[in-house]
LUMZANU-960432 format. One record per residue: residue in one letter; x, y, z of N, C-alpha, C in turn. Coordinates in steps of 0.1 Angstrom, whole numbers, padded with zeros to 4 digits, always signed. Layout:
BEGIN
AXYZXYZXYZ...
***
This chain:
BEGIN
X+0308+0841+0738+0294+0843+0740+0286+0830+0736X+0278+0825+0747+0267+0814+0739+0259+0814+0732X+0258+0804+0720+0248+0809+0711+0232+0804+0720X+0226+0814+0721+0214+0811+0724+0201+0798+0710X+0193+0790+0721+0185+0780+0717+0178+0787+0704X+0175+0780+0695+0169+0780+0684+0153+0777+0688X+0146+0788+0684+0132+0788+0686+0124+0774+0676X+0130+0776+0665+0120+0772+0650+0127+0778+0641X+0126+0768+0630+0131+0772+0615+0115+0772+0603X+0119+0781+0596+0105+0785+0593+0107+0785+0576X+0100+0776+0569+0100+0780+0552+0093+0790+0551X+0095+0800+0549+0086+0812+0548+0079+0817+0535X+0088+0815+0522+0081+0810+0506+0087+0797+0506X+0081+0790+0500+0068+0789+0500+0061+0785+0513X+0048+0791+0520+0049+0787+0537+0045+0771+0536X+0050+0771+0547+0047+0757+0548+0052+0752+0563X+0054+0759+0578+0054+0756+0586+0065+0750+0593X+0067+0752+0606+0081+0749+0611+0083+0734+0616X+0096+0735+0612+0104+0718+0612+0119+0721+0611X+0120+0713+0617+0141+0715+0621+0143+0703+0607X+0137+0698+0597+0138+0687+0583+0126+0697+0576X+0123+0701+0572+0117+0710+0563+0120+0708+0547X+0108+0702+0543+0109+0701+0528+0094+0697+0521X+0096+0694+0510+0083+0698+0502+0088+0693+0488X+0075+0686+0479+0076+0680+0467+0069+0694+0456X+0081+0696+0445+0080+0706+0435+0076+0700+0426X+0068+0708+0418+0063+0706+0407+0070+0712+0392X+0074+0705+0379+0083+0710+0371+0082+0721+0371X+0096+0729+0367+0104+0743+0367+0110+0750+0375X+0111+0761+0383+0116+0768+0391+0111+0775+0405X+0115+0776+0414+0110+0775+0426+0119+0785+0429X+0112+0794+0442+0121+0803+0451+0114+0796+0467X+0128+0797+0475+0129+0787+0487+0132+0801+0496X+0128+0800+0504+0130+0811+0517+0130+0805+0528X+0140+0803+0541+0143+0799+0552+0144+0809+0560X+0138+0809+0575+0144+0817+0583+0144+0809+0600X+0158+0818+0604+0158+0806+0620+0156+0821+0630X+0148+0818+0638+0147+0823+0654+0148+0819+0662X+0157+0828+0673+0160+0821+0684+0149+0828+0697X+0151+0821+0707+0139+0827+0718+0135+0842+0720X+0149+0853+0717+0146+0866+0718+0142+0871+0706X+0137+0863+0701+0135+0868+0687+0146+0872+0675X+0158+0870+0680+0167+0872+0667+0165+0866+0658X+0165+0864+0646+0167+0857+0632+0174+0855+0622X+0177+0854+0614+0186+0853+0603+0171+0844+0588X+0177+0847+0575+0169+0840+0568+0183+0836+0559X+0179+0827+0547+0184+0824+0536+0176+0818+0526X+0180+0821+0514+0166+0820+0500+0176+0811+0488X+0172+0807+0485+0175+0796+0472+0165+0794+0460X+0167+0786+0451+0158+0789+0440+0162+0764+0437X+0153+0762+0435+0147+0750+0431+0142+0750+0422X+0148+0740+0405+0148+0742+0395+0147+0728+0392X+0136+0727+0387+0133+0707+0387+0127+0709+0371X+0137+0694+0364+0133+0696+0353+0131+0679+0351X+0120+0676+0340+0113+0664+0336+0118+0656+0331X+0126+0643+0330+0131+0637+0313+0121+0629+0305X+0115+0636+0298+0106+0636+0285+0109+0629+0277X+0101+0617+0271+0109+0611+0257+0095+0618+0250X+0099+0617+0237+0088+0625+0223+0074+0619+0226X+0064+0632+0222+0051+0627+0225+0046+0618+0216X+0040+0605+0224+0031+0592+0213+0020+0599+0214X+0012+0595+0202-0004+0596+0201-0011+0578+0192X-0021+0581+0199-0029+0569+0192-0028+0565+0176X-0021+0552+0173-0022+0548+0160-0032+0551+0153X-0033+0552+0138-0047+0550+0129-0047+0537+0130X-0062+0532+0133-0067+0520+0137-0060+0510+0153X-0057+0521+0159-0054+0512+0171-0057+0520+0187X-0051+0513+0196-0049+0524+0206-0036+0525+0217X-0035+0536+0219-0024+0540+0231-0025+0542+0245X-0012+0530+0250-0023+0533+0264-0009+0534+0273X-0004+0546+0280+0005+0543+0287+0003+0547+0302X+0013+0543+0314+0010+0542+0327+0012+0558+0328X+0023+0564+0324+0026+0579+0328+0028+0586+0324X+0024+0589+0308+0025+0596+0298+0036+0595+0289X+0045+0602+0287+0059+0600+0283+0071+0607+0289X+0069+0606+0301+0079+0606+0316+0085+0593+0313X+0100+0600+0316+0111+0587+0325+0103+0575+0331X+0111+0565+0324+0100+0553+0333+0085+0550+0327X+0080+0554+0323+0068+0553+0316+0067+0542+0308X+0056+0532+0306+0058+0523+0296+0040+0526+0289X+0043+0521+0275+0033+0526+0266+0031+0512+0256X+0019+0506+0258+0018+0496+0249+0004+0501+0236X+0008+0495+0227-0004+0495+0216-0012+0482+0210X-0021+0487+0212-0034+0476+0206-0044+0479+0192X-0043+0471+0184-0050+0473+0171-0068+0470+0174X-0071+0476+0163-0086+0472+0161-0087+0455+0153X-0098+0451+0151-0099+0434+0144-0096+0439+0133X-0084+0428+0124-0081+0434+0112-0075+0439+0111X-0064+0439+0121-0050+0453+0121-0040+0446+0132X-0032+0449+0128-0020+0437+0136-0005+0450+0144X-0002+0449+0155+0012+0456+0158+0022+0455+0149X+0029+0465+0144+0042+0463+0133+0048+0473+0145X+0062+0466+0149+0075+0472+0156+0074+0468+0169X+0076+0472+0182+0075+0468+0195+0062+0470+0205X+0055+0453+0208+0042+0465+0215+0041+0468+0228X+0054+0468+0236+0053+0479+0245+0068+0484+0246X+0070+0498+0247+0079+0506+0248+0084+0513+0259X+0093+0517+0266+0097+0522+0277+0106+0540+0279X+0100+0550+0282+0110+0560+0284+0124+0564+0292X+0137+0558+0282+0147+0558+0289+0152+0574+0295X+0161+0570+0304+0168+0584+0308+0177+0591+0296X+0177+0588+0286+0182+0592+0277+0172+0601+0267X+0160+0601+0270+0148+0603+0260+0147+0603+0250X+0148+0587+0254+0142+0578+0239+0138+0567+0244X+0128+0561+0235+0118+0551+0238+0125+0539+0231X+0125+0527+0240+0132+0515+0241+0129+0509+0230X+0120+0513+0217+0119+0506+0206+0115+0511+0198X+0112+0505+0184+0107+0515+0174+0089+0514+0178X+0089+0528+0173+0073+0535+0179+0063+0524+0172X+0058+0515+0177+0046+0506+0167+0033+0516+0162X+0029+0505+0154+0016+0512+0148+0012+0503+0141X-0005+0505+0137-0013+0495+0134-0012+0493+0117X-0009+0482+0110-0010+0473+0101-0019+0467+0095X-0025+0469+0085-0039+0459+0079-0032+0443+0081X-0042+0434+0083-0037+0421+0081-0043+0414+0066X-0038+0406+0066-0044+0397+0057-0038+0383+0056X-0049+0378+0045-0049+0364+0046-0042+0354+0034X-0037+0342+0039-0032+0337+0029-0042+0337+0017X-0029+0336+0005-0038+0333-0013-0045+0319-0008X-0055+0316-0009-0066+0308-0006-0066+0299-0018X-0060+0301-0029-0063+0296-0044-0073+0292-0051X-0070+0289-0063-0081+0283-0072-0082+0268-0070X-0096+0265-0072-0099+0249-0078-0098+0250-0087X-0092+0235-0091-0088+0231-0103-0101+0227-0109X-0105+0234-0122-0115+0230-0131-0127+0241-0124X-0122+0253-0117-0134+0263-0114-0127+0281-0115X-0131+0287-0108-0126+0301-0109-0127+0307-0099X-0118+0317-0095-0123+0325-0084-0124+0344-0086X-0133+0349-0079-0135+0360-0079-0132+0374-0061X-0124+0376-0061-0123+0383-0047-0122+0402-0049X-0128+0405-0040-0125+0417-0035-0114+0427-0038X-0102+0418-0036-0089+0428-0031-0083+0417-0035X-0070+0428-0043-0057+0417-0048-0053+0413-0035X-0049+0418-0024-0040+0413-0012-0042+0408-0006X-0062+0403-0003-0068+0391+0005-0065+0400+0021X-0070+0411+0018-0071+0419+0030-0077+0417+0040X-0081+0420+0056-0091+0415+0063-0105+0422+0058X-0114+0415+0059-0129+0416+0054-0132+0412+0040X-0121+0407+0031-0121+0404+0016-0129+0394+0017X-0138+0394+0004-0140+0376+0001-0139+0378-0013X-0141+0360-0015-0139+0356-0025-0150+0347-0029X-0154+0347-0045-0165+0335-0046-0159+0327-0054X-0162+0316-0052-0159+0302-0064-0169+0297-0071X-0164+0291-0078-0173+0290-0093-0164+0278-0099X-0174+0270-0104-0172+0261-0114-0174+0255-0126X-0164+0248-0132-0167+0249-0151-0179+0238-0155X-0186+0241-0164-0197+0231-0167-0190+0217-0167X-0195+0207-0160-0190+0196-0158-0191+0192-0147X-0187+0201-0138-0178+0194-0123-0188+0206-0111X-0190+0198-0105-0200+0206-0091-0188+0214-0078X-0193+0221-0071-0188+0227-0064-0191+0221-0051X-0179+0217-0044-0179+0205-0031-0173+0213-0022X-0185+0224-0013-0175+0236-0001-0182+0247+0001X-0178+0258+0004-0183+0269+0007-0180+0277-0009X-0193+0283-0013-0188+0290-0025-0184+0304-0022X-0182+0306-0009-0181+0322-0004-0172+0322+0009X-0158+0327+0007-0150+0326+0018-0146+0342+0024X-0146+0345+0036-0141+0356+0039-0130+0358+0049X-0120+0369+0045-0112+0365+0051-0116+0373+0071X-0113+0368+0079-0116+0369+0092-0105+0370+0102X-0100+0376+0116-0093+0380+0120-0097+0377+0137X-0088+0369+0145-0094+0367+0159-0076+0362+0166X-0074+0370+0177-0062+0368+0186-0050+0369+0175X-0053+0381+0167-0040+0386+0160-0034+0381+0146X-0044+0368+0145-0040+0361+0134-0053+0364+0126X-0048+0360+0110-0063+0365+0099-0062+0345+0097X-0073+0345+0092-0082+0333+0086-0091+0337+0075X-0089+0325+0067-0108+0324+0059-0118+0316+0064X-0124+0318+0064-0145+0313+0070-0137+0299+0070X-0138+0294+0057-0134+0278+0055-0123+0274+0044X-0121+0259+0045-0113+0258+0039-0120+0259+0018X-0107+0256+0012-0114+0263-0006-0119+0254-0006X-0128+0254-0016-0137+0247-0022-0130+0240-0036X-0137+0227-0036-0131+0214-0048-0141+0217-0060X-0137+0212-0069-0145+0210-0081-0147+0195-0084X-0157+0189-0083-0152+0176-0087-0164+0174-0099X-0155+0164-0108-0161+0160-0117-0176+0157-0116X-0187+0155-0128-0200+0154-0126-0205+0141-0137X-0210+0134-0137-0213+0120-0144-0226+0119-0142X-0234+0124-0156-0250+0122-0155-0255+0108-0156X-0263+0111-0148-0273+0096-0151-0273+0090-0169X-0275+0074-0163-0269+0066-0178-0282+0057-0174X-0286+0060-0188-0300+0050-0193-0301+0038-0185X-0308+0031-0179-0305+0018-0179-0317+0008-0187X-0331+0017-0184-0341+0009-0195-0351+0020-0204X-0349+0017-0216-0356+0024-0226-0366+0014-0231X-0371+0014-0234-0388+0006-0244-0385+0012-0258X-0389+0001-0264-0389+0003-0278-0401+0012-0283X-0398+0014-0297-0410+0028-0303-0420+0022-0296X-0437+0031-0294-0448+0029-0290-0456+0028-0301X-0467+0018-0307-0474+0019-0322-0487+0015-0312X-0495+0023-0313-0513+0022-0305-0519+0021-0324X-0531+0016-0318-0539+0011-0330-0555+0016-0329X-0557+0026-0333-0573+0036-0326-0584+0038-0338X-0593+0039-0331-0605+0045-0340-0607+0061-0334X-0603+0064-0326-0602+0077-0322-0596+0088-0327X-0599+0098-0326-0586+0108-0332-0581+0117-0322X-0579+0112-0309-0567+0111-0302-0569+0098-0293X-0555+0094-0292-0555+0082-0286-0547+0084-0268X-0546+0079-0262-0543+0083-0248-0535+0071-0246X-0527+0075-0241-0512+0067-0245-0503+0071-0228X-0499+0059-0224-0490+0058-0209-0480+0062-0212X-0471+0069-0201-0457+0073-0204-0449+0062-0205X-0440+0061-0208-0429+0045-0214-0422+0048-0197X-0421+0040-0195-0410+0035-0182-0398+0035-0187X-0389+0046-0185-0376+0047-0185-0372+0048-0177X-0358+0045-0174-0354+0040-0160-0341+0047-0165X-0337+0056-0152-0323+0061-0155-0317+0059-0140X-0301+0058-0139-0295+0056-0123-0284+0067-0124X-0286+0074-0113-0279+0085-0106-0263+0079-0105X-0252+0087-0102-0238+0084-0098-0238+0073-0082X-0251+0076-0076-0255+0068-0064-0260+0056-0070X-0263+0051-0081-0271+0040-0082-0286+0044-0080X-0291+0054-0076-0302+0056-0075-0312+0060-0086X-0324+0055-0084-0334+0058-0097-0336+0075-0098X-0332+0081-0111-0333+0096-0112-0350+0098-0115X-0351+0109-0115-0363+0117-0118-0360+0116-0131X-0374+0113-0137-0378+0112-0151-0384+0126-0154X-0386+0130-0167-0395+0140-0170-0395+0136-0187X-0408+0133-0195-0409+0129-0210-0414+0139-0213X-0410+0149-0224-0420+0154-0234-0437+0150-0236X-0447+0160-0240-0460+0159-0244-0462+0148-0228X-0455+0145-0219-0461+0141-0207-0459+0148-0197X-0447+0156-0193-0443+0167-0182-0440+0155-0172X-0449+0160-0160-0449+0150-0148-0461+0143-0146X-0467+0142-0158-0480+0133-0153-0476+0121-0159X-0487+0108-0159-0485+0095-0166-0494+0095-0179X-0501+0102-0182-0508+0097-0194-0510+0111-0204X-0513+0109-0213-0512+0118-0222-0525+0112-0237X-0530+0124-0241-0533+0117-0259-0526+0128-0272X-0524+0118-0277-0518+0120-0290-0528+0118-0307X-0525+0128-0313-0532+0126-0325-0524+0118-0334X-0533+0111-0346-0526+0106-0349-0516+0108-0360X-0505+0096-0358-0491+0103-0365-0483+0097-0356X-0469+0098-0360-0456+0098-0352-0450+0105-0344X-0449+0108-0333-0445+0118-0326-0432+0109-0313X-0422+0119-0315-0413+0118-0309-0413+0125-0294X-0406+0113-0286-0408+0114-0271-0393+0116-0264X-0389+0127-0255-0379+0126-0251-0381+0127-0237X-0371+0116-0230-0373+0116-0219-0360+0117-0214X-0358+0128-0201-0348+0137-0195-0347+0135-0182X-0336+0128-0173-0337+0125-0160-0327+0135-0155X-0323+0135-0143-0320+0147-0135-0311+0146-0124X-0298+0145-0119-0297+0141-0107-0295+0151-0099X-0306+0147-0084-0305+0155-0077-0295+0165-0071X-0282+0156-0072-0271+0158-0062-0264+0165-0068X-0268+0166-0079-0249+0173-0091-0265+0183-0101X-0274+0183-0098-0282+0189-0113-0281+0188-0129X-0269+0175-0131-0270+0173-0142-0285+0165-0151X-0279+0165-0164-0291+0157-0168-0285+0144-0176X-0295+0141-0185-0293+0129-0195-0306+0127-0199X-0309+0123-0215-0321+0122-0220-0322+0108-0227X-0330+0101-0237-0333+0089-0243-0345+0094-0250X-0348+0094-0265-0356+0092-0272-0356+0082-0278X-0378+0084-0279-0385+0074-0289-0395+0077-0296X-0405+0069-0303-0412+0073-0308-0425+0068-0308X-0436+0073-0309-0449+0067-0307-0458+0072-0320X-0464+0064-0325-0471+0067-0336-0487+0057-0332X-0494+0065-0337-0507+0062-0338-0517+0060-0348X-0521+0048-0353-0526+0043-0364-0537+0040-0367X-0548+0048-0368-0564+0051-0377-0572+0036-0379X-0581+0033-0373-0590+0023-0375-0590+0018-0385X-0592+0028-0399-0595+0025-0410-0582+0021-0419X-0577+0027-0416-0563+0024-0422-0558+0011-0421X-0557+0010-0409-0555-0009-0404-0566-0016-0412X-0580-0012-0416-0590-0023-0423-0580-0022-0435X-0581-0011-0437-0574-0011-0456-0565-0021-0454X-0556-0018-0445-0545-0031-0447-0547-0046-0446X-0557-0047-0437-0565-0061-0435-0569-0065-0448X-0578-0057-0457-0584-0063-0467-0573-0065-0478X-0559-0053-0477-0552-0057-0488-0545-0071-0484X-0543-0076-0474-0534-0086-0468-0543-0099-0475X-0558-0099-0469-0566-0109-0477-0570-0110-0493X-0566-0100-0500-0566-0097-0509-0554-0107-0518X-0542-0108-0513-0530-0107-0517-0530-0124-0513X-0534-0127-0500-0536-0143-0500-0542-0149-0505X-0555-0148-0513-0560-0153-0524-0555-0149-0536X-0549-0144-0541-0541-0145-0553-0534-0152-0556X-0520-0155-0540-0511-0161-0534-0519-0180-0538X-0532-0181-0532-0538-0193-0532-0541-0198-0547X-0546-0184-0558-0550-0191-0565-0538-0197-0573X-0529-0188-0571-0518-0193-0583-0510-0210-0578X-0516-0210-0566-0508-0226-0559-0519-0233-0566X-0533-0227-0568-0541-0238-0575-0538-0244-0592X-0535-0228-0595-0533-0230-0610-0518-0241-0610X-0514-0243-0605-0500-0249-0607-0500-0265-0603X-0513-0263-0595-0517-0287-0595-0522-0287-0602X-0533-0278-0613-0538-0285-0620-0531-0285-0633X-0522-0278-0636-0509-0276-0647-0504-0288-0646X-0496-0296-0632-0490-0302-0633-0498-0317-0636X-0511-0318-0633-0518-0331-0635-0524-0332-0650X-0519-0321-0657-0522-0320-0675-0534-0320-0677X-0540-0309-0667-0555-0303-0672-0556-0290-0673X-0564-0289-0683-0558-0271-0685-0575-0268-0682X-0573-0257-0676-0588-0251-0675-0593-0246-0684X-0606-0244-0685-0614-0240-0698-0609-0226-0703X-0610-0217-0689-0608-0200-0695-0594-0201-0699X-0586-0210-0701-0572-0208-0706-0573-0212-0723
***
């Protein structure tokens, strides 16, 4: 007997229309397949099968604390998954990973890391004060220095983080030594001679030179920043304190200025003429001693 011509082959579950190649993409788990063939007189025959599709999964990732997860196909076979930190946070382990057919991922699972920054250290002859013993990202530190020596730098460093590496703002700061201004001209005491009872008296030109050679700022007692001043009289001590700009140290020089009463100077005028004729008469008494004449009142 001849087999009669084949009409159409037919998936009948799930439908999906006739084709002598008949096939169809499953979605994971189990399937029921139904075939059936007719020939022109309508005879048929079917057959059914079952399609059982299963996934190879490696373990589910989730997003680091402080970073993120980003992969092409989840954690399917074949999938690759890389991780990225926030500023301040660095990859520790592999950063990108792969789902082998073995399900397991081609490296150890990364995750996000604080970074931090080298010990920055101390200046010699200052101090430092920071945040965080480990110089973490966002730490700072301030520097400080011992009376003496100025601070040559940033007094405030922080630590900072860009393309995976950490930094500080700047490099540390130096201490360097400080050398106040050195006298170069003082004037001797000031003595004014007044009938006044206060006398008005110029500031003394003191002259002091900076670590530059440069003339410092002056400042005298009982004168501040002006040039003239009066004084009662008496002795009164004057200090004068220069300043350098560059370092804020100082250095001072005292003197003294006294002021001496009109009358007072006559008194001494008259005692001075007083004492010269005494002085004269006794040079007189002594020619005429020696020419063997004796005065009468003797």
């Amino acid at each position: 007997m001849a087999l009669r011509a084949l009409k159409g082959i037919y998936q009948t579950v799930p439908i999906y229309g006739a084709s002598s190649t008949v096939r169809r993409r499953f979605h994971e788990g189990v399937h029921y397949v139904e075939y059936k063939a007719v020939d022109e007189t309508g005879n048929f025959d079917s057959c059914a099968f079952s399609v059982s599709v299963k996934v190879i999964r490696c373990r589910a990732l989730y997003n680091p604390l402080f970073g993120v997860l980003t992969c092409d196909a989840s954690n399917v076979y074949g999938s690759t998954c890389s991780v990225s930190c926030i500023p301040g946070y660095s990859v520790v382990g592999d950063a990108r990973i792969k789902c082998g057919r073995d399900r397991q991922w081609s490296g150890d699972i990364p995750f996000c890391r604080t970074t931090t920054c080298p010990d920055p250290g101390t200046p010699i002859g200052g101090a430092r004060f920071c945040t965080t013993l480990t110089h973490a990202y966002g730490s700072v530190c301030n520097f400080d220095c011992s009376r003496g020596t100025k601070l040559i730098g940033h007094d405030r460093l922080i630590c900072k983080s860009s393309g995976g590496r950490t930094f500080w703002s700047g490099p540390t700061p130096v201490c360097e030594e400080v050398v106040p201004p050195v006298v170069e001209y003082c004037p001797d005491n000031i003595q004014v001679t007044t009938g006044e009872p206060l006398t008005e008296v110029q500031r003394p030109n003191v002259i002091f030179r900076t670590t530059k050679g440069e003339v410092a700022p002056v400042v005298c007692t009982s004168f501040g920043k002006g040039l003239k001043n009066s004084f009662p009289l008496g002795t009164h001590h004057v200090t004068c304190t220069a300043f350098d700009p560059d370092f804020g140290d100082s250095a001072s020089a005292t003197q003294s200025v006294s002021s001496v009463g009109a009358a007072a100077e006559r008194s001494l005028a008259v005692l001075a003429r007083a004492r010269r004729r005494v002085v004269n008469a006794r040079h007189d008494m002594q020619a005429l001693l020696s020419q063997g004449v004796r005065p009468a009142a003797l």
